[in-house]
C-alpha positions as CSV (number, residue, x, y, z in Angstrom):
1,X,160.5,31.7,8.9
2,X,157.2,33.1,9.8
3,X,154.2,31.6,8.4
4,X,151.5,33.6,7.8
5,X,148.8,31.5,6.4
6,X,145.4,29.9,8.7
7,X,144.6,26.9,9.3
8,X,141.7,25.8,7.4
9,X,138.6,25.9,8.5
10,X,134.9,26.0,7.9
11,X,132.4,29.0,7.9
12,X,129.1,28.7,9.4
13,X,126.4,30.2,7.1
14,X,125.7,34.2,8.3
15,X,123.0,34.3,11.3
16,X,119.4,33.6,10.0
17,X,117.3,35.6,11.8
18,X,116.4,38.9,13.6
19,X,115.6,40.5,16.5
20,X,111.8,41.3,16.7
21,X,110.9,45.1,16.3
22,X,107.6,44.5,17.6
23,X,109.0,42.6,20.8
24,X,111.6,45.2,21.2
25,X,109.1,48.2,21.5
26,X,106.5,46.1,23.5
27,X,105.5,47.3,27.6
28,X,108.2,47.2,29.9
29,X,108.1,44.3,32.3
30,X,107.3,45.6,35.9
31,X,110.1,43.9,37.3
32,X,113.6,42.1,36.3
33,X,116.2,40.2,38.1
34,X,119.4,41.8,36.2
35,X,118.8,45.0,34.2
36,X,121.0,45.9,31.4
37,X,121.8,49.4,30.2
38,X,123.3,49.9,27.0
39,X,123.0,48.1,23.6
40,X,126.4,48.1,22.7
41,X,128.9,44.5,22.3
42,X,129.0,44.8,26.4
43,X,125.4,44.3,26.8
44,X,124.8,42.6,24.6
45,X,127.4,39.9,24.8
46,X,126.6,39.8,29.1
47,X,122.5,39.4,27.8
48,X,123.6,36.4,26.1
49,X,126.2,35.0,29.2
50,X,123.5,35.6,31.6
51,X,120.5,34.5,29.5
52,X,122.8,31.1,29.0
53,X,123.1,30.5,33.0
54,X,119.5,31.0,33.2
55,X,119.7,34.1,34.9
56,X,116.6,36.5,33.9
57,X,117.5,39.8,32.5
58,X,116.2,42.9,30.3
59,X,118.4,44.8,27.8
60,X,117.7,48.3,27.6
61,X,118.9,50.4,24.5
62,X,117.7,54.1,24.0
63,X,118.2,54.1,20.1
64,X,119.2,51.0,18.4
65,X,121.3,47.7,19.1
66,X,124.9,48.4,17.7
67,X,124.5,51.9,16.8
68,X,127.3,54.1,19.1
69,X,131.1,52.8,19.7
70,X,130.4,49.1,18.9
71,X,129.0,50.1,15.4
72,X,131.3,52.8,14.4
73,X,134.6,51.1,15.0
74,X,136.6,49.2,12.8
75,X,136.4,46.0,14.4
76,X,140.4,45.4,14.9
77,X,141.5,42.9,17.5
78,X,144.6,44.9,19.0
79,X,146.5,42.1,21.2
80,X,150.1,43.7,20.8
81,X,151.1,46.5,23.3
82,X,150.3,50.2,21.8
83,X,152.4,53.2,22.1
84,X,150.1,54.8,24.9
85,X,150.5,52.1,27.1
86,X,154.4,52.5,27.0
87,X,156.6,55.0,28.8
88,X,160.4,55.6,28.7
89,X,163.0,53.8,31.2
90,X,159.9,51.5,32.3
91,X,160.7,49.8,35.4
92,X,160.3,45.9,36.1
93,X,157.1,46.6,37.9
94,X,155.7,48.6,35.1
95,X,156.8,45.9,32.7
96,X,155.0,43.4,35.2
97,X,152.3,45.2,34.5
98,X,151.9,45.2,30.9
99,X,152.4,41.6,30.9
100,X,149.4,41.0,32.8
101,X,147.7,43.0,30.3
102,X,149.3,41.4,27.5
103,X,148.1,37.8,29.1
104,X,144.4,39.1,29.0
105,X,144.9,40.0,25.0
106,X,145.8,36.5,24.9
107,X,142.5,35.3,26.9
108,X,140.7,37.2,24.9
109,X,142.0,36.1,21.4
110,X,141.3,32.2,22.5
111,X,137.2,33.5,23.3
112,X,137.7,35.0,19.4
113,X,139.0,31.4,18.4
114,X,135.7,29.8,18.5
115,X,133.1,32.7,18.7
116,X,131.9,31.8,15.8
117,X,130.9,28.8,16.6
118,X,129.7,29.4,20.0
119,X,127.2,31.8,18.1
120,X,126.6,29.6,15.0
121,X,127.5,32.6,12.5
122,X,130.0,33.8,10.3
123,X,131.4,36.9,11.8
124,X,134.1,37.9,9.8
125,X,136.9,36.9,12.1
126,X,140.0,36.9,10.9
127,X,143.4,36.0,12.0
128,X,145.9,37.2,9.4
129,X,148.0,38.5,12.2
130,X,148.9,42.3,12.7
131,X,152.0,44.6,11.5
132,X,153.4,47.6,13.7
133,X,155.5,49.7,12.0
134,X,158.6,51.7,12.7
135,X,159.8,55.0,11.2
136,X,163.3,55.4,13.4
137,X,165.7,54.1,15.3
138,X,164.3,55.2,18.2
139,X,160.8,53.5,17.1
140,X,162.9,50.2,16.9
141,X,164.0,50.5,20.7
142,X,160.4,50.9,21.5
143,X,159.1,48.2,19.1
144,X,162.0,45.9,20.9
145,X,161.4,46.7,24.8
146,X,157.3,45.8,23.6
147,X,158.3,42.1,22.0
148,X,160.4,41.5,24.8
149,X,157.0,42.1,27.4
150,X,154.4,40.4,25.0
151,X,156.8,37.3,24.8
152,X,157.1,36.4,28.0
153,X,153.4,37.1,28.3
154,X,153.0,34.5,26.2
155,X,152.4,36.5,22.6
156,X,154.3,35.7,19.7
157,X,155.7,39.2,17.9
158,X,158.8,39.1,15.5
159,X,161.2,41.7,14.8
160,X,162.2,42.3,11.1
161,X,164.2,44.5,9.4
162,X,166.2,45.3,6.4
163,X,165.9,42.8,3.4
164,X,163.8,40.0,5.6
165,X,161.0,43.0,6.4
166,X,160.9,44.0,2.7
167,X,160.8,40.4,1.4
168,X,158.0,40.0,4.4
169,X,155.8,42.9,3.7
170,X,157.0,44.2,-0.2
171,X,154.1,46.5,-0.1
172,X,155.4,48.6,2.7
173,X,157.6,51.3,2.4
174,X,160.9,50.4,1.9
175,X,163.0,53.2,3.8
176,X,161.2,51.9,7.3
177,X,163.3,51.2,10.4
178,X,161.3,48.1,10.9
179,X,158.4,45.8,11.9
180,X,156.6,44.0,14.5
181,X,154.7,41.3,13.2
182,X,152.5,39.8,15.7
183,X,150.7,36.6,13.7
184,X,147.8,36.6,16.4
185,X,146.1,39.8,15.6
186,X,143.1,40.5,13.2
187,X,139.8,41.9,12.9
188,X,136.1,41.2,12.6
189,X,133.1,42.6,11.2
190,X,131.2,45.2,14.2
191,X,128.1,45.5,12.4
192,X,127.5,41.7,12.9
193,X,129.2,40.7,16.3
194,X,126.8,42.8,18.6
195,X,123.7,42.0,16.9
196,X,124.1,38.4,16.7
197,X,124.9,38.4,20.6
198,X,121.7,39.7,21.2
199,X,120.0,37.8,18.6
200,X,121.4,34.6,20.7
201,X,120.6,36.3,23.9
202,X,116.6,36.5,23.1
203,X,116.4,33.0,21.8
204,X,117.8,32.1,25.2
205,X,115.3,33.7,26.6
206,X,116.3,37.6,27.8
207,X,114.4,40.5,27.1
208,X,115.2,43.4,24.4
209,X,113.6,47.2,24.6
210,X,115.2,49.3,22.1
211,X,113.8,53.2,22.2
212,X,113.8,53.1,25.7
213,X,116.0,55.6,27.3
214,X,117.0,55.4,31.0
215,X,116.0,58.6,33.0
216,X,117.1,57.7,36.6
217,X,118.1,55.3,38.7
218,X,117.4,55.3,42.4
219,X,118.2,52.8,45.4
220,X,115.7,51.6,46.6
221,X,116.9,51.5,50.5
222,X,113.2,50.7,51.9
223,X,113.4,47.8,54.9
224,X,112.2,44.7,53.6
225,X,112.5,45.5,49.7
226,X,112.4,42.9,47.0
227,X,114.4,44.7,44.9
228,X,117.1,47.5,45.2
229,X,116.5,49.5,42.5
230,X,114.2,52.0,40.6
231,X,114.3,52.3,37.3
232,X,112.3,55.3,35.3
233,X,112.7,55.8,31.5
234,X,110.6,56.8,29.2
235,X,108.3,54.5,28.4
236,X,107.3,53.8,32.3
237,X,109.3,52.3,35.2
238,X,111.2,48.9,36.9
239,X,112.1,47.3,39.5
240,X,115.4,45.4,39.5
241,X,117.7,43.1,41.8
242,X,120.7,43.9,39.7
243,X,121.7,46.8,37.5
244,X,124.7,46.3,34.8
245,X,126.0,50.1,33.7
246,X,127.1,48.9,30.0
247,X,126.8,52.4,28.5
248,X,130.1,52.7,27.7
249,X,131.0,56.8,26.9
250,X,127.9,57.4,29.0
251,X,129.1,55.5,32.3
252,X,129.8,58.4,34.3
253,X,126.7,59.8,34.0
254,X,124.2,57.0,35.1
255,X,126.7,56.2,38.0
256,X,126.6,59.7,39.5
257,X,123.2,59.4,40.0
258,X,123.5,56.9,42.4
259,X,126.2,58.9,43.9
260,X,129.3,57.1,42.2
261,X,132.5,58.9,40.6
262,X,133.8,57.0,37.1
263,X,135.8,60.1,35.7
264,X,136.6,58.8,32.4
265,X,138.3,60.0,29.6
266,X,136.2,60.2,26.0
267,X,137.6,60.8,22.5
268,X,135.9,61.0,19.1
269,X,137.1,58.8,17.1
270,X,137.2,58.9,13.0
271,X,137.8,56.2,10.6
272,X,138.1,56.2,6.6
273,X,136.9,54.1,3.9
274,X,138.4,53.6,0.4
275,X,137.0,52.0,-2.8
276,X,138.0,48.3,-3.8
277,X,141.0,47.2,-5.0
278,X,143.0,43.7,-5.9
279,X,143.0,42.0,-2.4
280,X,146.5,41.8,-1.2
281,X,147.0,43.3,2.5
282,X,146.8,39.8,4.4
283,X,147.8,41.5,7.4
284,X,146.5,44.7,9.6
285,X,149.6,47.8,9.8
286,X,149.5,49.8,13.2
287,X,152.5,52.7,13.8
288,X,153.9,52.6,17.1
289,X,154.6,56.2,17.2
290,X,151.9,57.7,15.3
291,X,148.0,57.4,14.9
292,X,147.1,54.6,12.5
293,X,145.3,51.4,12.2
294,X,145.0,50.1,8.6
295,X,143.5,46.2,7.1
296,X,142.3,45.6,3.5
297,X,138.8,44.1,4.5
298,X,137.3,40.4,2.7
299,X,135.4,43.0,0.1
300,X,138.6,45.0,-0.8
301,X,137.9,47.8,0.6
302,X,140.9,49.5,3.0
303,X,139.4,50.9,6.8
304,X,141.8,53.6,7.8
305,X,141.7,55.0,11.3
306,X,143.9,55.2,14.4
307,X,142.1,57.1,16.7
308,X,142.2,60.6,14.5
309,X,140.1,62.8,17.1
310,X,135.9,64.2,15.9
311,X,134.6,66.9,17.2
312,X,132.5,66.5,20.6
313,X,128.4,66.6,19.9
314,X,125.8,65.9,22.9
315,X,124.0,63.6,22.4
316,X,121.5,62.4,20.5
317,X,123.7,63.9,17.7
318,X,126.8,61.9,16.3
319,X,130.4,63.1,16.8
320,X,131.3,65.0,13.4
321,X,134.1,65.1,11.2
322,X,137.3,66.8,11.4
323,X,138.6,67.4,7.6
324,X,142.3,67.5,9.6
325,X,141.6,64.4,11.2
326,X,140.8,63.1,7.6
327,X,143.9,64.4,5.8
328,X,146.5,63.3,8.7
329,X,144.9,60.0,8.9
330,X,145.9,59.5,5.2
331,X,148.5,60.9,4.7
332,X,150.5,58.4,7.9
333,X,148.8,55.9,5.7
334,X,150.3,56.8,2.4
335,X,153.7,57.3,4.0
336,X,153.6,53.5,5.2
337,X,152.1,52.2,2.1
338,X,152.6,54.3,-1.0
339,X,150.5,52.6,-3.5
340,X,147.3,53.9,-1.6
341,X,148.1,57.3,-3.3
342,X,146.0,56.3,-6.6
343,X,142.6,54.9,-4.4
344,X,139.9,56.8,-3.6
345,X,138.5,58.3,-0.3
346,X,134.4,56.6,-0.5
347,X,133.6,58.3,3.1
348,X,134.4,58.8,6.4
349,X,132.5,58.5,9.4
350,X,132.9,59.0,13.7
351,X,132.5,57.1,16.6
352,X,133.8,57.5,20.7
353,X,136.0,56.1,22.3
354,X,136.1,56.1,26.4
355,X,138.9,55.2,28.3
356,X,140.2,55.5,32.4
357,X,143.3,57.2,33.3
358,X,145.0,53.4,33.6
359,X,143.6,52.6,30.4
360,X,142.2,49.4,32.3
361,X,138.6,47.7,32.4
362,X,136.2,48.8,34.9
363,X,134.5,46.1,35.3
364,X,131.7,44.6,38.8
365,X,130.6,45.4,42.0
366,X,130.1,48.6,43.6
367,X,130.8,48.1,47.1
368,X,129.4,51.5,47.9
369,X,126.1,50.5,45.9
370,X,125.6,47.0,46.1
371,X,124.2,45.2,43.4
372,X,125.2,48.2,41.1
373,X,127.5,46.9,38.5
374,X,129.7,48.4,35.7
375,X,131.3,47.1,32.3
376,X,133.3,49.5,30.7
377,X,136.6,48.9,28.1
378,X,139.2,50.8,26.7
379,X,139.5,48.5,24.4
380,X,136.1,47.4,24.1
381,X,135.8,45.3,20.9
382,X,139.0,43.4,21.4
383,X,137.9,42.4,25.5
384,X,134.4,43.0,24.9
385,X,133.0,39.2,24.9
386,X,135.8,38.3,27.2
387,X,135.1,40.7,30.0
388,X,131.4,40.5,30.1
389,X,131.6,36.2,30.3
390,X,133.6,37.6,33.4
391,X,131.1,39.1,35.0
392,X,128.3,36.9,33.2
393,X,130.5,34.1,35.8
394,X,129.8,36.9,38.7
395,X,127.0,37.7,38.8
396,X,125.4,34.2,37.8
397,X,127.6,32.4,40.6
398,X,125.4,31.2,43.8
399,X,128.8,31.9,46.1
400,X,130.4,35.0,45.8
401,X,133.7,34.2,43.4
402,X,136.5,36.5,42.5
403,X,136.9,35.9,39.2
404,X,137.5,40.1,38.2
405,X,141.0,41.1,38.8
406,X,141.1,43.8,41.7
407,X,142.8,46.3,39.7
408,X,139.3,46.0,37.4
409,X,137.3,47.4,40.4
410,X,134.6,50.1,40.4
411,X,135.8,51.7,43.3
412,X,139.8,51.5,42.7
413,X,141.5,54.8,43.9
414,X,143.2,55.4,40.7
415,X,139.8,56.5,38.8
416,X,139.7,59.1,41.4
């Protein structure tokens, strides 16, 4: 018997407190040991790591905190393996593979365990574990080959089917193949996570500059320099020991100027929003062959995405909306759970989505650019404060430690 309920425990009151608009727009500081780009969960999160080692450092942010990818997703913690990651006939070094990935899920879900309390605030994590549907047999075989990998990567996932999926999940279709239930996933709440981290981070003692866009970056390859790098953006310039790339979709471009090739993938993304209802989804639903993520939130509302593409819009205009993207996304929905036909569509909105060709972190040291560093996710909410305590460890260490898995590395050949 699965059991699906928490453990109890206590929530700490929301954060009180905000970040300082008139410290954020105040003069640049003429120089900085570690400079941050990007104002997303990365840097924000790594602000916080390295502010808590003592290591001094200056977030940069050319709109807002939170406003791009880490404010527009829907804040799902996706541990179990998903149908891109999968191909047929896998081999045993392919399998190999996505258990190593699967282990870092599993890393990662113990750094959700106690974030809350590492960052004194309720966050809206919640563990009510994660459901990924099947339509056919053929579905099944893939849904079977995945539990067999994530098991003996040490995540639990159960296979249910006939009678014991329908007395499991009542509210799902009943003609499905079958389920995955995997009681570690869940979700949080992305318009708090990022902003605390760099509420945290400033108390700490690191530096915030929001409105300040990063124009270019140059080496600074004089004999004898303090620092390595030139910074100009537009409100002035600095000097810095130790850059961090956390722009996420925007990677490539910053690293090129400094002569480095990050060809990355980059999606829109689109994700749905219905009116309340009686709370009684426990339990996120993915679809292992088709595009859909879908969780009743704490306020009874239902968040339905699954990576439905937006249409592409330079920046500093948002990603817009497909109206196919829309209907496809709900309709996948309504075939898996057919009492959603009678709730009503509140809005919809976009975000982005950048990924590598191995769908892996890249995450450190250039060691073509030294001191030039990079922290960029695929899956960026779910590995998001895991990854950047990783390089937080990094950079902050006084020997050199290899602490970032190789395959993580800036300079790997199969970004090329």
């Amino acid at each position: 018997m699965i059991n699906q309920s928490n453990p109890p425990f206590v929530r700490e009151p929301f954060l009180k407190g905000y970040l300082s608009h008139e410290k954020n727009l105040s003069p640049l500081p003429k120089e900085v040991d570690v400079l941050i780009i990007g104002g997303g969960l990365l840097g924000a999160s790594l602000s916080y790591y390295l502010a808590k080692e003592g290591v001094e450092v200056l977030l940069l942010e050319r709109d807002e905190i939170n406003r791009e990818a880490s404010g527009t997703n829907a804040g799902s913690f996706h541990f179990q393996i998903a149908l891109h990651q999968l191909t047929p006939n896998m081999s045993d070094k392919e399998k190999s593979r996505l258990a190593a990935e699967v282990k870092l899920q599993v890393d990662a879900a113990k750094l959700w365990d106690n974030i809350e309390k590492e960052l004194d605030a309720d966050l809206g994590v919640f563990f009510d574990g994660g459901i990924m549907v099947a339509e056919s047999q053929e579905e099944m075989r893939v849904l079977k080959d995945k539990e067999e990998i994530e098991n003996s990567a040490g995540l639990e996932s159960h296979i249910l089917t006939g009678d014991e999926m329908r007395t499991f999940a009542p509210y799902l279709a009943p003609d499905l193949a079958g389920i995955a239930f995997c009681p570690r996933e869940g979700h949080a709440n992305p318009l708090l996570v990022t902003p605390t981290y760099a509420y945290r981070a400033m108390e700490l003692g690191a530096q915030i500059r929001t409105g300040c866009a990063v124009l270019s970056v140059e080496a600074n390859s004089s004999t004898g320099a303090s620092h390595r790098f030139k910074v100009k953006t537009n409100r002035g310039e600095i000097y810095c020991h130790r850059i961090v790339n956390a722009t996420g979709a925007w990677a490539t471009d910053l690293s090129s100027q400094l002569g480095l090739n990050l060809p990355m993938g980059l999606s829109g993304l689109h994700v749905n929003v219905t009116e309340p209802r009686e709370y009684f989804l426990k339990s996120m639903i993915q679809h292992i062959g088709r595009r859909l993520t879908l969780k009743q939130t704490h306020n009874n509302t239902f968040i339905i995405g699954g990576g439905w593409p937006s249409h592409p819009e330079s920046y500093p205009k948002r990603y817009s909306n497909y109206w196919s993207s829309t209907t496809g996304n709900l309709a996948v929905a309504l075939r898996v759970l057919p009492m959603l036909k009678d709730v009503k569509l509140l809005r919809t909105w976009t975000g982005v989505w950048a990924y590598t060709k191995d769908f892996k972190p890249i995450l450190g040291e250039s060691s073509k650019v030294p001191g030039y560093h990079v922290a960029m996710v695929p899956t960026g909410f779910t590995l998001g404060p895991m990854v950047s305590r990783m390089l937080a460890e990094y950079i902050s260490a006084d020997k050199p430690i290899h602490n970032i898995p190789q395959e993580f590395s800036v300079d790997r050949e199969v970004l090329k």
